[in-house]
MARSETI-378784 format. One line per field, with one value per atom (N, C-alpha, C): residue number from 0; atom name; x, y, z. Coordinates in Angstrom, 2 decimals. Layout:
# residues N
n c(NUM  ...)
atom c(CA  ...)
X c(X  ...)
Y c(Y  ...)
Z c(Z  ...)
//
This chain:
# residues 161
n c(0  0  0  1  1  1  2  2  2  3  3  3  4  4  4  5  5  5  6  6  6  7  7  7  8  8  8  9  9  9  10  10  10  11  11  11  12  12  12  13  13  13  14  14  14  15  15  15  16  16  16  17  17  17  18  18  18  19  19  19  20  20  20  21  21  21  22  22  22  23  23  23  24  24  24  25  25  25  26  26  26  27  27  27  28  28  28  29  29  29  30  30  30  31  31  31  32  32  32  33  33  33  34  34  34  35  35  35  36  36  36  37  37  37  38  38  38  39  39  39  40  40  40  41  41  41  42  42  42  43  43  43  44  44  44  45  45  45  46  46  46  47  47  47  48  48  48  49  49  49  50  50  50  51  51  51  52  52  52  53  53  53  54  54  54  55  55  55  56  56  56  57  57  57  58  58  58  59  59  59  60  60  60  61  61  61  62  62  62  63  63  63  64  64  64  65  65  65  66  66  66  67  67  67  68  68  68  69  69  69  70  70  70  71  71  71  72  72  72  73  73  73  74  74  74  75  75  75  76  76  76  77  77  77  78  78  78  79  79  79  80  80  80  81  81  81  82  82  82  83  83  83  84  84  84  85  85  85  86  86  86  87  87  87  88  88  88  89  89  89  90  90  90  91  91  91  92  92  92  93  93  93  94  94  94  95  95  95  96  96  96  97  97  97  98  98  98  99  99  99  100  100  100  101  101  101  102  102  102  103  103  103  104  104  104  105  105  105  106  106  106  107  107  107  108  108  108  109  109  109  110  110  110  111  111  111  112  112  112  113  113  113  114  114  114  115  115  115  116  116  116  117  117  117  118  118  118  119  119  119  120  120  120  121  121  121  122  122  122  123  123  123  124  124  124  125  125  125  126  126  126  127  127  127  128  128  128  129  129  129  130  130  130  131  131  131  132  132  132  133  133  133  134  134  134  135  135  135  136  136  136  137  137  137  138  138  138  139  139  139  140  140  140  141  141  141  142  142  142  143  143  143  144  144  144  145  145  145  146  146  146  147  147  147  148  148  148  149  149  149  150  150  150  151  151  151  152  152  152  153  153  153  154  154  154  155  155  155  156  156  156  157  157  157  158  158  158  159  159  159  160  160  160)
atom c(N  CA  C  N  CA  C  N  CA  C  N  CA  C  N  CA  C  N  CA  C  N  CA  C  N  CA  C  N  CA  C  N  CA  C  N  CA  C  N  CA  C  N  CA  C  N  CA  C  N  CA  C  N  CA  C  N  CA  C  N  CA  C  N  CA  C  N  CA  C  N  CA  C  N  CA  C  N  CA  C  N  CA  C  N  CA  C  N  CA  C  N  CA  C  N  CA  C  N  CA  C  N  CA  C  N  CA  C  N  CA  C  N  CA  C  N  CA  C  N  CA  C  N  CA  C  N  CA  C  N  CA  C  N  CA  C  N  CA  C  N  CA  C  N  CA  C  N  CA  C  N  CA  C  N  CA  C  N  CA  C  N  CA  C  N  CA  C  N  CA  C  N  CA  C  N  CA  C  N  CA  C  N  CA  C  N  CA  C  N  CA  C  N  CA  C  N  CA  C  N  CA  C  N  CA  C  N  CA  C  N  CA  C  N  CA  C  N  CA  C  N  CA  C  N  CA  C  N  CA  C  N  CA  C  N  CA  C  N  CA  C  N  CA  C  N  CA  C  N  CA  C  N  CA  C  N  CA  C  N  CA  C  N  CA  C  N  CA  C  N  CA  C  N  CA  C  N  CA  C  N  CA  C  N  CA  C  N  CA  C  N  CA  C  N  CA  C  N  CA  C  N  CA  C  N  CA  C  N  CA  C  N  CA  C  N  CA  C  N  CA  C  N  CA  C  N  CA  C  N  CA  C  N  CA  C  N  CA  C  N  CA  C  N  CA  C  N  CA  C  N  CA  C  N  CA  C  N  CA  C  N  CA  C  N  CA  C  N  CA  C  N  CA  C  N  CA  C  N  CA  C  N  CA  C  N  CA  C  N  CA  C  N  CA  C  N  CA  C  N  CA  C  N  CA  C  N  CA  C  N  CA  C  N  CA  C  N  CA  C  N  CA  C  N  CA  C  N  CA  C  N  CA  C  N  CA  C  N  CA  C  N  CA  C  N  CA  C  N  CA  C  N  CA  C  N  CA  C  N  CA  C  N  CA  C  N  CA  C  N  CA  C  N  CA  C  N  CA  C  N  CA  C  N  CA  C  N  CA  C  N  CA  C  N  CA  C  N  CA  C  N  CA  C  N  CA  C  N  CA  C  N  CA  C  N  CA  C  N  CA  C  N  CA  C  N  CA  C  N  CA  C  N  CA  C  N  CA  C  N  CA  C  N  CA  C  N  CA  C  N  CA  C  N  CA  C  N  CA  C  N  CA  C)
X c(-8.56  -9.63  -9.19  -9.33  -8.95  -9.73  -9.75  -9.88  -9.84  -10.23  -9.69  -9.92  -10.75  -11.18  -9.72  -8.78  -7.85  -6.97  -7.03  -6.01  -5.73  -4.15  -3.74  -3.28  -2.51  -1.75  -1.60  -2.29  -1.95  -0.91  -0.13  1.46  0.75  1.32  0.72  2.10  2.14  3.23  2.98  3.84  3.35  3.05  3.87  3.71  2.91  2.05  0.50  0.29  0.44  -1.15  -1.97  -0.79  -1.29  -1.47  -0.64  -0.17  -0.23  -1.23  -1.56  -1.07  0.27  0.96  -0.23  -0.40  -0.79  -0.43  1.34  2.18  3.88  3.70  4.94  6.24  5.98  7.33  7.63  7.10  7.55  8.30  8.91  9.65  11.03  11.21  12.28  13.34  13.94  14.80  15.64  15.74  16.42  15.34  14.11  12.94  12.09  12.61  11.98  13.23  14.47  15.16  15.34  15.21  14.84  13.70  12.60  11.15  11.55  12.02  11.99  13.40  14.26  15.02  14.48  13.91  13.38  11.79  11.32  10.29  8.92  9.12  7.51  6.89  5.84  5.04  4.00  3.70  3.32  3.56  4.78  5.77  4.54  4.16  3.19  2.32  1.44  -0.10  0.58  1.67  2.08  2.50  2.72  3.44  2.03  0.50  -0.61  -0.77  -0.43  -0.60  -2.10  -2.79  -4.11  -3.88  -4.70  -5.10  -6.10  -6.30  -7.46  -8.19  -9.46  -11.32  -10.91  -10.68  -10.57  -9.93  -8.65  -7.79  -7.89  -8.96  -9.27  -10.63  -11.28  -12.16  -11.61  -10.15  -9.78  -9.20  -8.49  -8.17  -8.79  -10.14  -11.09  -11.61  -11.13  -12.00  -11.07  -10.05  -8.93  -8.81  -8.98  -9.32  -10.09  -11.01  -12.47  -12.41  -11.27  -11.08  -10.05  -9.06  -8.28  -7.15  -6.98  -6.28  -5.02  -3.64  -2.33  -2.28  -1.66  -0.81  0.01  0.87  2.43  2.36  3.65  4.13  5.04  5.19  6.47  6.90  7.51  7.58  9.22  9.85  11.11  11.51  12.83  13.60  14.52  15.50  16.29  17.33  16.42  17.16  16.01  16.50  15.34  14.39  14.52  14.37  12.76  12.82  12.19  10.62  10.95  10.54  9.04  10.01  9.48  8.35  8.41  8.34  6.64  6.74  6.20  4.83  5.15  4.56  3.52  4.28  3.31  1.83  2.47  1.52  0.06  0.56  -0.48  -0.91  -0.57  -1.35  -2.29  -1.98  -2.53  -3.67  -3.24  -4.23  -5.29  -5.03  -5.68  -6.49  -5.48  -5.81  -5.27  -4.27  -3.83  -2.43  -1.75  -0.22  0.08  0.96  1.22  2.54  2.86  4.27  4.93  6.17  7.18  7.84  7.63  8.39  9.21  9.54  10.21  11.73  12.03  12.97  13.55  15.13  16.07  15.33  15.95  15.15  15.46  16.49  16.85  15.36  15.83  14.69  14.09  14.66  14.19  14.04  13.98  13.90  12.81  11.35  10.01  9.72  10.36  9.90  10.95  11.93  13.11  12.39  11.88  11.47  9.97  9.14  7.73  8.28  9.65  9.62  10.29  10.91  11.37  10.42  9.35  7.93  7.40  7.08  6.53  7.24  8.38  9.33  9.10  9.12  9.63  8.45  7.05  5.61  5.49  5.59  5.18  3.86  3.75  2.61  2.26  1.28  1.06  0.68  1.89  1.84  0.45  -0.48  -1.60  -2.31  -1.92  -2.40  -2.03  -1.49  -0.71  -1.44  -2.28  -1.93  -1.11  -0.29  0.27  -0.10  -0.25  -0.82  0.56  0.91  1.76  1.45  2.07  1.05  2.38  3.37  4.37  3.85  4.01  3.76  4.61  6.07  7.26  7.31  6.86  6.90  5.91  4.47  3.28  3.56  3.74  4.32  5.28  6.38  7.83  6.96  6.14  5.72  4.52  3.45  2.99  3.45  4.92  5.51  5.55  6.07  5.80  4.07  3.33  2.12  1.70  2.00  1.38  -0.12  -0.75  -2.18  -1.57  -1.70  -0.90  -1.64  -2.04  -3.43  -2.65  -3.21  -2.84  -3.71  -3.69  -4.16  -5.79  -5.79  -6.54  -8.03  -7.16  -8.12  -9.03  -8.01  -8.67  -9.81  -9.73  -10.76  -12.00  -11.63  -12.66  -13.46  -12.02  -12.94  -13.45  -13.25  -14.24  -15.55  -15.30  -16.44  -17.58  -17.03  -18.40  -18.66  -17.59  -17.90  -19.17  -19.59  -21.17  -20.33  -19.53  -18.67  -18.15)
Y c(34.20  33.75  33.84  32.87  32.43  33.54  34.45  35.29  35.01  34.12  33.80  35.28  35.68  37.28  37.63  37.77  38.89  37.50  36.30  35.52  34.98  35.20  34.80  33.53  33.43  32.11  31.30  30.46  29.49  28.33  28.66  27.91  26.83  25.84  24.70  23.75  23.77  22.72  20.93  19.94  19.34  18.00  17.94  16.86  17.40  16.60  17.04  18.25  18.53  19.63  18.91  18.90  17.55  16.39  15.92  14.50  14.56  14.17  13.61  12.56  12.96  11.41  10.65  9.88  8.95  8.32  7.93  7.57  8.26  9.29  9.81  8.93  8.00  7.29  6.05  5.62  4.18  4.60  6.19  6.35  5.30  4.77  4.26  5.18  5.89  6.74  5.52  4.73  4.07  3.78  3.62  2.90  4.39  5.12  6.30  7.09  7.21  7.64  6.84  5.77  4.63  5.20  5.36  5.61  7.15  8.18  9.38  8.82  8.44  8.41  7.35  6.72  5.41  6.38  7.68  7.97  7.14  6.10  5.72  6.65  7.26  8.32  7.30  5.64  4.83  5.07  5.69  5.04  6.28  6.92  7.85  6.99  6.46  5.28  3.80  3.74  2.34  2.48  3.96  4.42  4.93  4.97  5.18  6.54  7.66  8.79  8.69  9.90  10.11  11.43  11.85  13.30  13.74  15.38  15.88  16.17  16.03  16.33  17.84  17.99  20.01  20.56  20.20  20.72  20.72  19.27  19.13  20.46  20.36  21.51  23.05  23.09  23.96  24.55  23.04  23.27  23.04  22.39  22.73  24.45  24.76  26.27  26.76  26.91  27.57  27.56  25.88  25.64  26.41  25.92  26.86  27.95  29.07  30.24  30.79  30.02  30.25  30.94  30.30  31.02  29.63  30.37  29.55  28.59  27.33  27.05  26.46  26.12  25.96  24.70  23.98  22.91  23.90  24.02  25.22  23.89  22.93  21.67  21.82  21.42  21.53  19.99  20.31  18.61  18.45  17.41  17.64  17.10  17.02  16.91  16.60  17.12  17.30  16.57  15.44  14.11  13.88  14.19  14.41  15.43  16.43  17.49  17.32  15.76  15.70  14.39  13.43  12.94  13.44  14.41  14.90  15.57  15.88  16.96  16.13  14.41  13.68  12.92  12.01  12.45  13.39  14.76  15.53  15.35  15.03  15.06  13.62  12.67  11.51  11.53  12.28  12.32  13.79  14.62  15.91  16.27  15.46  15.84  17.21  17.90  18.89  18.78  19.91  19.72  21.27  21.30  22.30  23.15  23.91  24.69  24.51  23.92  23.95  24.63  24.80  25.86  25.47  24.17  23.65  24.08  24.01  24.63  23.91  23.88  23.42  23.33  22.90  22.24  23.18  24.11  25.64  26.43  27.01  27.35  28.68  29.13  30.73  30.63  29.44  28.54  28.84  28.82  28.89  30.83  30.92  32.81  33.04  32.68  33.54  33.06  31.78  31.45  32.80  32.55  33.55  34.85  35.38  36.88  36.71  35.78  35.69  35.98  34.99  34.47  36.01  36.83  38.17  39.18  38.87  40.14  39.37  37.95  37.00  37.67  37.24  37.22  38.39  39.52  40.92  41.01  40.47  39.81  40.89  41.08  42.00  40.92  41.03  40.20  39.38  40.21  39.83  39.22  39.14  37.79  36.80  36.36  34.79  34.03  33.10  32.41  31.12  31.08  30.53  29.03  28.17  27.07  26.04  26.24  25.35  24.81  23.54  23.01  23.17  24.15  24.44  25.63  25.42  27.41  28.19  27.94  28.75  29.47  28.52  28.96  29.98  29.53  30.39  31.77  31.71  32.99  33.86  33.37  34.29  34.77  33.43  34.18  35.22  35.10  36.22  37.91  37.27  38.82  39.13  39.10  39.37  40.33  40.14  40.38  39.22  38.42  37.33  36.53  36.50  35.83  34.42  33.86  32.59  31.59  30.81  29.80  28.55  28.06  26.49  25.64  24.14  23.35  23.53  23.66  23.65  24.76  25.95  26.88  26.78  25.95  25.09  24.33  23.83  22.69  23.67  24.48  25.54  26.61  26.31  27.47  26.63  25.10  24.23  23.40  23.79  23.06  24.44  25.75  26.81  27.39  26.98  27.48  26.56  27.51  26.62  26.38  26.88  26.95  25.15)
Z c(28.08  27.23  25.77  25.17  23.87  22.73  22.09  20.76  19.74  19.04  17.47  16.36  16.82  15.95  15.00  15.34  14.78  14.68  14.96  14.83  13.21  13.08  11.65  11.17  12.62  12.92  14.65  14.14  15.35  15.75  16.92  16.84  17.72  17.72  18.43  19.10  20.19  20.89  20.62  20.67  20.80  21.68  22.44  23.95  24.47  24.42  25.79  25.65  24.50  23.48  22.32  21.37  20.34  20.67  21.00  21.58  22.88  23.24  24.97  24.95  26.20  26.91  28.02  27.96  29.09  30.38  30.01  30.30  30.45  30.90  30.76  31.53  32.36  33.33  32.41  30.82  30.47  28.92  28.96  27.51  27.64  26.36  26.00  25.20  25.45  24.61  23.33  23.55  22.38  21.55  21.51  21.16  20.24  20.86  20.98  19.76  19.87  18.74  17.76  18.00  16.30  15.33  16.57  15.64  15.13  15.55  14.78  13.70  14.21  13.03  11.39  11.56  10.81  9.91  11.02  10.34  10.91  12.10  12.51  13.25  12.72  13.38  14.16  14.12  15.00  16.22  16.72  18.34  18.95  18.78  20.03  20.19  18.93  19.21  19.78  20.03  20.84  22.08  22.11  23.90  23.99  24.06  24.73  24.37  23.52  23.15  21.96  22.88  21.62  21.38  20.49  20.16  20.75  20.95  21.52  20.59  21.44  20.56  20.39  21.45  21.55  20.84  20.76  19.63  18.18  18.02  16.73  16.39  17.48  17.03  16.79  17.21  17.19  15.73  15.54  13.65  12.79  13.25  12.26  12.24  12.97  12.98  12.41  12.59  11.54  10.58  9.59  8.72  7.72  8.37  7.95  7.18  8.93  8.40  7.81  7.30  6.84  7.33  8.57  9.67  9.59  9.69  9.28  10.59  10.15  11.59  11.84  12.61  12.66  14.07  13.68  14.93  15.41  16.98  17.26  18.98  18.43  19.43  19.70  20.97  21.21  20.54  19.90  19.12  19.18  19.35  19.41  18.14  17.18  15.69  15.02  13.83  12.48  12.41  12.31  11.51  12.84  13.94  15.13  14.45  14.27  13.95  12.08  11.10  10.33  10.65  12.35  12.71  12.98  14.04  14.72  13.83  12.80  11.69  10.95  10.64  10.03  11.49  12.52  13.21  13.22  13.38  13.17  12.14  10.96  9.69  9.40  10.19  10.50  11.41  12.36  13.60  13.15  12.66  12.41  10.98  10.51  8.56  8.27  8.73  8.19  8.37  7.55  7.23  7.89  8.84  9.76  9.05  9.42  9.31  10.07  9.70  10.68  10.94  12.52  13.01  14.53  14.80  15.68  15.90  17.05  18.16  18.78  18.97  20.11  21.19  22.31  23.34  24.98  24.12  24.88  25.46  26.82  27.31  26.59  25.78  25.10  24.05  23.19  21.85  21.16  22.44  21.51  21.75  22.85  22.11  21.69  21.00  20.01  18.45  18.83  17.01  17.15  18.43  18.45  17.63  17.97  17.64  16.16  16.29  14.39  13.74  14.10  12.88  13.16  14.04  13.80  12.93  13.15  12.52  10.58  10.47  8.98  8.24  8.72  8.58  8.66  9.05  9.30  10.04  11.18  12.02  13.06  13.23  14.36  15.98  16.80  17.87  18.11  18.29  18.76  17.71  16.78  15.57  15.64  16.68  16.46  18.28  17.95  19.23  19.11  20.33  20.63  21.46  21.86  22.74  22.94  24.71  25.04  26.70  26.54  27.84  29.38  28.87  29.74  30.00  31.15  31.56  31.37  31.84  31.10  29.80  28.73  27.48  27.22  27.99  27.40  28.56  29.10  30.06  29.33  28.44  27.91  26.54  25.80  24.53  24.77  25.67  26.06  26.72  26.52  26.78  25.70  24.75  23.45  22.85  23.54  23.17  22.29  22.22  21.92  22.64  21.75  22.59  23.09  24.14  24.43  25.48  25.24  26.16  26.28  27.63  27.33  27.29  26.60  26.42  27.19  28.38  29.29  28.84  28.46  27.74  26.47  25.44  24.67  24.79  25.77  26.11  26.40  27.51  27.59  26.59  25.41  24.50  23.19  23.75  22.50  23.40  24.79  25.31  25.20  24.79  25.06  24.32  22.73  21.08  20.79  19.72  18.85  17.74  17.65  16.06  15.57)
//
């Protein structure tokens, strides 16, 4: 169950957390490394990708409270990463921290324990949201608060906030 109480910072994944695929079997990888290299943050709204209601209620509440939050998305080069960042700021209206990761399986809890140790964070101030179970499983070892997508939905379909 999702806590925002003590939360400082919220890390956010982003394939099918932010960006709901529709279509995951019709990627074009050539089509697909043009648009991050070139900078079209278009190629998600032309491959059938929306944003969630839920998630948006989610950064609006952060907002609000002045609670940080971060892209923590696997890339596999930069340019991907500054790609990814505008998107959200298109689709969300906010400008995230980047905090994106190699595409290595221990990538998003080695950056999780950096940002605690960088930030001087007390584990349980940070949630985490990834729609892999792998990931939200390793960063919850950490003591990290860590939900997926799914919980989201649940904890904006039963907030008044």
């Amino acid at each position: 169950m999702i806590n925002l109480s003590r939360a400082k910072l919220v890390l956010f994944d982003f394939d099918d957390t932010l960006c709901i695929h529709s279509n995951h079997y019709n990627l074009n990888a050539d089509s697909y490394n043009k648009a991050m290299f070139t900078g079209d943050t278009s190629w998600w709204d032309g491959n059938g990708c929306e944003y969630s209601k839920q998630m948006m209620k989610l950064i609006n509440y952060c907002r609000d409270n002045n609670i940080d939050m971060g892209l923590i998305s696997a890339v596999e080069f930069c340019a991907t990463a500054d790609v990814k960042l505008g998107w959200v700021k298109q689709k969300y209206g906010v400008d995230m921290k980047n905090f994106c990761v190699s595409t290595g399986e221990a990538a998003k809890k080695d950056m999780v324990s950096y940002i605690i140790r960088a930030y001087c964070l007390d584990a349980n101030s940070i949630l985490f949201i990834d729609d892999y179970y792998n990931h939200v499983s390793q960063v919850a070892s950490l003591g990290v608060q860590a939900a997926s997508p799914m919980e989201v939905v649940n904890w904006a379909n039963k907030s008044n906030k």
